[in-house]
MITINU-245114 format. One record per residue (C-alpha): residue number from 1; x, y, z. Coordinates in Angstrom, 2 decimals. Layout:
residues N
R  num       xx       yy       zz
R  NUM        X        Y        Z
...
end
This chain:
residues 371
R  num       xx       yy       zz
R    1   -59.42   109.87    30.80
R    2   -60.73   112.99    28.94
R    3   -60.03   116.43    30.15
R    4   -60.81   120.03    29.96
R    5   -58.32   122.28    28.29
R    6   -57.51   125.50    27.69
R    7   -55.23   126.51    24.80
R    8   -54.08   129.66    23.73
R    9   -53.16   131.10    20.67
R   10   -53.39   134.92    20.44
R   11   -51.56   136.77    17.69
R   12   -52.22   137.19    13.47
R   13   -51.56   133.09    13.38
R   14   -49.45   132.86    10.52
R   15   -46.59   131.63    13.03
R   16   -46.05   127.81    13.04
R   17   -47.11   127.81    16.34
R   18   -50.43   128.78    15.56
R   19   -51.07   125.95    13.15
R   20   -49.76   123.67    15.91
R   21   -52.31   125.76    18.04
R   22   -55.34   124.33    15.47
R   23   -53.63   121.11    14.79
R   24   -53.66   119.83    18.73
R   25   -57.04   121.33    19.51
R   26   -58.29   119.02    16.48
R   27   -56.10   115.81    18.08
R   28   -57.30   116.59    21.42
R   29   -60.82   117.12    20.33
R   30   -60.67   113.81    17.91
R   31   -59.35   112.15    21.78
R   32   -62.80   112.86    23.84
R   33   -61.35   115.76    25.18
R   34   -63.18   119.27    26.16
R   35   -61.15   122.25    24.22
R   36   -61.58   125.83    23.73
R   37   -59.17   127.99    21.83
R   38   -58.39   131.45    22.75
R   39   -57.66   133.53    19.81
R   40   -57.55   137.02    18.74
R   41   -60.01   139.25    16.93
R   42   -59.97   138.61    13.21
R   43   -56.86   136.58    13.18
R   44   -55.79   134.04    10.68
R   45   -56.14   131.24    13.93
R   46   -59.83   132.34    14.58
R   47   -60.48   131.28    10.63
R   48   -58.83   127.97    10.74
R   49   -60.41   126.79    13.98
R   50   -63.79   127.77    12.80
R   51   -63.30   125.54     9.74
R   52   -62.34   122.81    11.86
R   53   -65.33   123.28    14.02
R   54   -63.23   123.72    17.24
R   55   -64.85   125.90    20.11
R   56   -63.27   129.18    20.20
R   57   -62.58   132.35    22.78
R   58   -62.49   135.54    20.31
R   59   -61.05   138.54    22.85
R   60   -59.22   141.50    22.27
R   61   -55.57   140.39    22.75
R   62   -54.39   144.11    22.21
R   63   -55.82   145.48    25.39
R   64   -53.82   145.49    29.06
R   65   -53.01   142.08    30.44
R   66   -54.95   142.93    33.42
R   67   -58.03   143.42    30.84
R   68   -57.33   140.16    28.92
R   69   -57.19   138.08    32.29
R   70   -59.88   139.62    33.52
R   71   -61.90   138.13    30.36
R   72   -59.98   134.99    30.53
R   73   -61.24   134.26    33.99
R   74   -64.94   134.88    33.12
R   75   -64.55   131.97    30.92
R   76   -62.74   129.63    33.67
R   77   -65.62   130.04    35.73
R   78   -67.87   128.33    33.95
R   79   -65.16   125.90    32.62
R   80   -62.80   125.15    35.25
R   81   -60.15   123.48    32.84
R   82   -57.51   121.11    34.18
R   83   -54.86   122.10    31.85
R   84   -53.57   125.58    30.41
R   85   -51.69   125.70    27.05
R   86   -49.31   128.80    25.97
R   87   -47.82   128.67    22.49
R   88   -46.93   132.15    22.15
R   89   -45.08   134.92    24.35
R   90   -47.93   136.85    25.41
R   91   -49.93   133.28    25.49
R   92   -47.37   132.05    28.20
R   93   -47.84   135.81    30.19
R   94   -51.56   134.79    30.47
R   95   -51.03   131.55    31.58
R   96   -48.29   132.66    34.46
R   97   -51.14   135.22    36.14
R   98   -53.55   132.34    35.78
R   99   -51.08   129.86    37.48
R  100   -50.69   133.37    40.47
R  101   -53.95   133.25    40.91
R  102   -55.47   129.44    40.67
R  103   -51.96   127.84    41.68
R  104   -52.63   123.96    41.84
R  105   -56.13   124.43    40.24
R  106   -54.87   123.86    36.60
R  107   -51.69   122.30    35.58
R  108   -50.07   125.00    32.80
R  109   -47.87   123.68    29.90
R  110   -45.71   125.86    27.68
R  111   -45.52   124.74    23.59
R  112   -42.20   125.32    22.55
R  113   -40.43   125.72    19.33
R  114   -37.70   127.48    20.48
R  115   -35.79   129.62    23.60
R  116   -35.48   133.01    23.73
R  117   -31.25   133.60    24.60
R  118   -32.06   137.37    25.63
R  119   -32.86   136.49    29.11
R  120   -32.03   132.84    29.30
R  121   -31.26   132.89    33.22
R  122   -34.94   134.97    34.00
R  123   -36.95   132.78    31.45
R  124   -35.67   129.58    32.96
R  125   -36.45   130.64    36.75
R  126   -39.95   131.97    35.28
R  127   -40.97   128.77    33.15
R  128   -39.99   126.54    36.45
R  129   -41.76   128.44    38.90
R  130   -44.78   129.03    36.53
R  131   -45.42   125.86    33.90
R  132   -45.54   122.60    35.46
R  133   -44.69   121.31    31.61
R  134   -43.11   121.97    28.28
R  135   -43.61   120.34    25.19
R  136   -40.29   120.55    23.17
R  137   -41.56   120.20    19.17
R  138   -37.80   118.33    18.87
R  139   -35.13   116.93    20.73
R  140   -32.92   119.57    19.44
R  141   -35.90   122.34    21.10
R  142   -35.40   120.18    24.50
R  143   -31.76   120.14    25.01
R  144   -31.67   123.81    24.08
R  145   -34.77   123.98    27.04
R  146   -32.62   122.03    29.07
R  147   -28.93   123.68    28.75
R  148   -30.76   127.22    29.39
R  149   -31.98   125.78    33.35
R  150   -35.24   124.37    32.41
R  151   -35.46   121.10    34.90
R  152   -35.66   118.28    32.61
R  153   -38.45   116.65    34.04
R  154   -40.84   119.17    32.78
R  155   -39.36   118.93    29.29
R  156   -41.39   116.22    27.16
R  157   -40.51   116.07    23.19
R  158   -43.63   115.72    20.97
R  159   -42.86   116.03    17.05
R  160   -44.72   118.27    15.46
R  161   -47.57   117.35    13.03
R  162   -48.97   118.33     9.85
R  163   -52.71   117.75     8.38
R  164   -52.88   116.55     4.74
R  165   -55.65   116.23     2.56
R  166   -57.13   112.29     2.40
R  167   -56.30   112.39    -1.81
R  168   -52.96   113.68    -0.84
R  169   -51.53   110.91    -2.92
R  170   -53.60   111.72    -6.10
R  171   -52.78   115.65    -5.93
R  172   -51.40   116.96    -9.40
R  173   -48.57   119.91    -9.19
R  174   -49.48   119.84   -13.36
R  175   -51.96   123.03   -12.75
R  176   -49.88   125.11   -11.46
R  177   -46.83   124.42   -13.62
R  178   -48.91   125.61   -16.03
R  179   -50.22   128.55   -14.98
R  180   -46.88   129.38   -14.29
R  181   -44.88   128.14   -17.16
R  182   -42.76   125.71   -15.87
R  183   -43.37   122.39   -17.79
R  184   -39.70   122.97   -19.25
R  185   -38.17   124.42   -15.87
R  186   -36.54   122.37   -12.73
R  187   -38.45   123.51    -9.79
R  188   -36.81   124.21    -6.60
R  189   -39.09   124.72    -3.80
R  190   -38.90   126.81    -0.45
R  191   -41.61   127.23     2.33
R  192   -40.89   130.10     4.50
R  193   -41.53   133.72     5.70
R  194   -38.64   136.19     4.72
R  195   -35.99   136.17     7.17
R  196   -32.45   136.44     5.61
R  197   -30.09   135.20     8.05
R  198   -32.75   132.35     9.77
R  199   -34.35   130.82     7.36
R  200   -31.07   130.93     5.19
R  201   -32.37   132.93     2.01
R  202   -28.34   134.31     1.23
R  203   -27.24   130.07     1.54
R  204   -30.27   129.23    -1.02
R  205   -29.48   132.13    -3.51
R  206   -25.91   131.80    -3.29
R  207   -26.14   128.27    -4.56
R  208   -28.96   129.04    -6.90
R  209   -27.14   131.38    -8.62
R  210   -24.57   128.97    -9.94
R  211   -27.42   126.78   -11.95
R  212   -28.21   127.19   -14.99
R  213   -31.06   128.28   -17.18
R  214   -33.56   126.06   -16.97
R  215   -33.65   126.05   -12.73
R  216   -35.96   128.55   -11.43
R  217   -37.26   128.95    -7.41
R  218   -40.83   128.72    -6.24
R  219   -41.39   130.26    -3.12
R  220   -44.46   130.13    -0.53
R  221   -45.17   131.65     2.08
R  222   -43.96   135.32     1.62
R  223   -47.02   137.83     1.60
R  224   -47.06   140.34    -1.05
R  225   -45.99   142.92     1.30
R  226   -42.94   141.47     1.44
R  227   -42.18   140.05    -2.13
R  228   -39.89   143.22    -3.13
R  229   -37.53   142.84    -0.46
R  230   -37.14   139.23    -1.62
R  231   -36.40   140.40    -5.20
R  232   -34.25   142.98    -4.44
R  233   -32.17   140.95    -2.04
R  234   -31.72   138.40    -4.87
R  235   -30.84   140.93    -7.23
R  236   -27.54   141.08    -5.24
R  237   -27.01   137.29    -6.38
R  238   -27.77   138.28    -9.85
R  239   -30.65   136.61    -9.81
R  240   -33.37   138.05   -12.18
R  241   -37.10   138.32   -10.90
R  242   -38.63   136.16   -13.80
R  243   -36.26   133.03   -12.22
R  244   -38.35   133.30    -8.87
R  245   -42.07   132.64    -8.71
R  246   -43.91   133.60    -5.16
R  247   -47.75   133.24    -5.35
R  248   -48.13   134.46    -1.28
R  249   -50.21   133.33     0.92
R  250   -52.57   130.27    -0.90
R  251   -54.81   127.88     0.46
R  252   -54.09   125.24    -1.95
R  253   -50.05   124.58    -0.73
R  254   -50.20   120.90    -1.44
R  255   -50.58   121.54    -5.48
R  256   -48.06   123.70    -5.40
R  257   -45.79   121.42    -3.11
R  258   -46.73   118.65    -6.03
R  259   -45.39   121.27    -8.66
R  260   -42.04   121.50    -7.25
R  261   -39.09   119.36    -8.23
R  262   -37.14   119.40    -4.96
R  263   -37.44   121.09    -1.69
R  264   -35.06   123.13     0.20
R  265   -34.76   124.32     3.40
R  266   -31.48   126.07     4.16
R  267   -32.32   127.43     7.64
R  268   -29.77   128.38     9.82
R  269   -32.03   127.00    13.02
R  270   -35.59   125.15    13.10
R  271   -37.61   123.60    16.04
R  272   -39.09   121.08    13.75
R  273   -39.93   122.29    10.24
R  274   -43.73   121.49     9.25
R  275   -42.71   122.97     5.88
R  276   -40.38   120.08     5.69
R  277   -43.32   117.09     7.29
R  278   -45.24   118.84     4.22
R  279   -42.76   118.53     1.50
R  280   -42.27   114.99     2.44
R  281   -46.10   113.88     2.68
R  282   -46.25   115.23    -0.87
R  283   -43.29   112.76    -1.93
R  284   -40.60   115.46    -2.63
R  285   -37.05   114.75    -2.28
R  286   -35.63   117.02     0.11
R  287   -32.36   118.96     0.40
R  288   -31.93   120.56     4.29
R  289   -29.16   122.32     6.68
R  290   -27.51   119.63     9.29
R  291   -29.41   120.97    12.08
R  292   -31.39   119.77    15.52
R  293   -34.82   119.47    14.27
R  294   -34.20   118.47    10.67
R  295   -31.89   115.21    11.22
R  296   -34.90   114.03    13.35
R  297   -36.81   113.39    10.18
R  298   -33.80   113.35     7.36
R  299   -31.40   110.64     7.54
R  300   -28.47   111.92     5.02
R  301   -28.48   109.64     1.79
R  302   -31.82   107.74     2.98
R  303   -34.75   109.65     2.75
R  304   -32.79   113.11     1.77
R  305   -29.44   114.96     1.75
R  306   -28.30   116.93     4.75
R  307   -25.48   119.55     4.72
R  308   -23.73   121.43     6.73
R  309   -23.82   125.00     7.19
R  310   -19.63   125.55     6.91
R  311   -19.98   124.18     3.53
R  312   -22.64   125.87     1.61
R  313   -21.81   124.66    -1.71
R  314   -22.89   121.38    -0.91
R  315   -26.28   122.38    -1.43
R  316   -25.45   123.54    -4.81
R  317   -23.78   120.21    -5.45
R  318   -26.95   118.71    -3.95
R  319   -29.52   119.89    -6.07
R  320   -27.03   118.92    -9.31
R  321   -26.81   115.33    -8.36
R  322   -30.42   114.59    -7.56
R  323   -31.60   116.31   -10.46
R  324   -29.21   114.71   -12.51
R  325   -30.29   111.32   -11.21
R  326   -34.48   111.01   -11.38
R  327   -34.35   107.43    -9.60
R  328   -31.90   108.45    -6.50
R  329   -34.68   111.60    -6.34
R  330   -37.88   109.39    -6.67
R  331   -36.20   107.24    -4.22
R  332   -35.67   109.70    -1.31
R  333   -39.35   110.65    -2.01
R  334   -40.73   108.32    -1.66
R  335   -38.73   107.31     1.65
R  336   -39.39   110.71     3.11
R  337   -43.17   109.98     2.31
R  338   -42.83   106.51     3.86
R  339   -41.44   107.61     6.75
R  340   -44.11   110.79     7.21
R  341   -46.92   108.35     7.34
R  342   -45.30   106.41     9.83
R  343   -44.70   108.53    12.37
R  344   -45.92   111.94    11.86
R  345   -49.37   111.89    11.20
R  346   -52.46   113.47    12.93
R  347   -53.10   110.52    14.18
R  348   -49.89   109.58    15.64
R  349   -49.66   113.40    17.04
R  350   -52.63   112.71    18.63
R  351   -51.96   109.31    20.70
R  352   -48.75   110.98    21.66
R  353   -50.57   114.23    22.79
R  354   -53.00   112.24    24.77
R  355   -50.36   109.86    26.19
R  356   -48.93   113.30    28.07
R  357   -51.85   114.72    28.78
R  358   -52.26   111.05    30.87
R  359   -49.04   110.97    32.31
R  360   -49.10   115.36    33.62
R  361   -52.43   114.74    34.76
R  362   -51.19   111.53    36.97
R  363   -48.07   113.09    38.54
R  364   -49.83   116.12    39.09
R  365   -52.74   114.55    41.18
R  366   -49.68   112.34    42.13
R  367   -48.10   115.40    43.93
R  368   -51.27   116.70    45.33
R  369   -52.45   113.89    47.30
R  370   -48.42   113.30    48.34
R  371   -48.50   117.16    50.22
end
């Protein structure tokens, strides 16, 4: 059965959450189904939907909730959606005054990648009383859901996805190592926006600054804006600025993904990493924290090495053995890859996505015609 759906996705849309935003409008879209994305003026969101040909809602997130609605509804009129998606914190706001006012019209689901702790006990009694779903990006994401009173029957895990180019496999990294030098360097690679303690930046220069000469760290994702905090902060490592390479924000993240050696993640929590579904459709070996979320996808010693966050050396001790041994590196490559295209795909995201959207749909209309 195809649907109508709303999702929303207001903010800049360099969040995750965002590109998951884009990513399931394009599944749902690919499906049959009716979509249109709400976005905000001029955000990063807007520009990938466009590109992707999915039916936007450009409106002025900045203004009063009252005001947003208010534009929000003029839309639903001539829609009438069945389903309501949040993925963001003012997103989910939006959807609770649409669930006041239409109640049983529309059946609201919340994306989640995480919980907020601040007001666990509040949240909880709001997300029951308001979303009739959540979609937990990991199990890790639903237990957390779960322990802080979310009823477990609205809690439904989905993976999240990842869209790679169709040459994927015939990308070169060569380019970029050298326009950057680094045809004589070991490449250690890092996805992530700066965030010291979270995303585990004093874990990855703590062990990087025990390597030697030849290692140096490439790092996307980190705007300009930002990229003096991030040398600074590894100055207190005693890392120099010529051993770490950030090119900001670029469109063409699979070369440089293909230019890396191995990739890290050292975060202290993820939901489910699509920095890490990346690394592994480009083949990469990967080195990652023994957290919920990332031991869904790496299996220690089979497709990748996990460690654990009381013993940070390991990771040092990680990144010596597999580049120290090319065929134990190649190997959990290519199993990481394997193991991507098995499960994690578009595709796969989007039979998943549609098998919900059957079974909400059902036991909604299930508990309508039951009153």
């Amino acid at each position: 059965m195809n649907y109508k759906i709303y999702q929303f996705s207001f903010g800049d849309g360099f969040a995750g959450s965002a590109k998951m935003a884009v990513l399931s409008s394009k599944a749902l879209i690919e499906k049959g189904h009716q979509v249109k994305l709400f976005v905000s003026k001029d955000s990063l969101t807007k520009k990938r939907a466009l590109e992707k040909g999915i039916p936007i809602a450009e409106l002025d997130s900045r203004q009063k909730l009252s005001l947003l609605i208010k534009d929000v509804m003029n839309n639903f009129e001539e829609d009438k959606p069945n389903f309501v998606l949040a993925y963001h914190s003012q997103d989910r706001k939006v959807v609770m005054k649409l669930k006041t006012k239409l109640r049983k019209e529309i059946i609201g689901v919340a994306y989640r990648q995480n919980i907020s702790l601040s007001t666990p006990i509040i949240g909880s009694l709001l997300y029951n009383r308001y979303f009739d779903f959540m979609i937990a990006c990991s199990q890790g994401v639903a237990e957390s859901l779960i322990k802080e009173g979310i009823k477990k029957s609205k809690v439904h895990v989905i993976h999240n996805t990842t869209e790679i180019p169709l040459d994927i496999l015939k990308i070169s990294g060569d380019k970029i190592r050298n326009q950057f030098g680094l045809n004589e360097k070991f490449v250690l690679g890092i996805s992530s926006w700066f965030h010291k303690e979270r995303k585990g930046f004093d874990i990855l220069f703590e062990a990087f600054s025990k390597l030697e000469e030849r290692f140096v760290l490439l790092i996307i994702g980190v705007p300009k804006e930002n990229q003096n905090e991030v040398f600074e902060y590894a100055s207190t490592f005693g890392i120099a600025n010529d051993k770490i390479i950030m090119p900001g924000f670029i469109d063409n993240i699979y070369e440089y993904y293909k230019a890396m050696d191995i990739f890290i993640l050292p975060s202290r929590s993820e939901g489910f990493s699509l920095a890490l579904l990346e690394a592994a459709a480009s083949g990469l070996p990967i080195i990652a924290t023994d957290i919920p979320g990332n031991d869904e996808f790496i299996e220690h010693k089979k497709n990748g090495l996990l460690f654990n966050l009381s013993k940070p050396d390991a990771l040092t001790q990680g990144i010596l053995q597999l580049a120290g041994d090319s065929k134990l590196s190649n190997e959990f490559g290519r199993s990481a890859q394997e193991y991507f295209f098995k499960d994690f795909t578009l595709d796969r995201y989007a039979e998943k996505l549609n098998t919900f959207f059957d079974m909400a749909y059902s036991n909604s209309h299930k508990a309508k015609t039951s009153r």
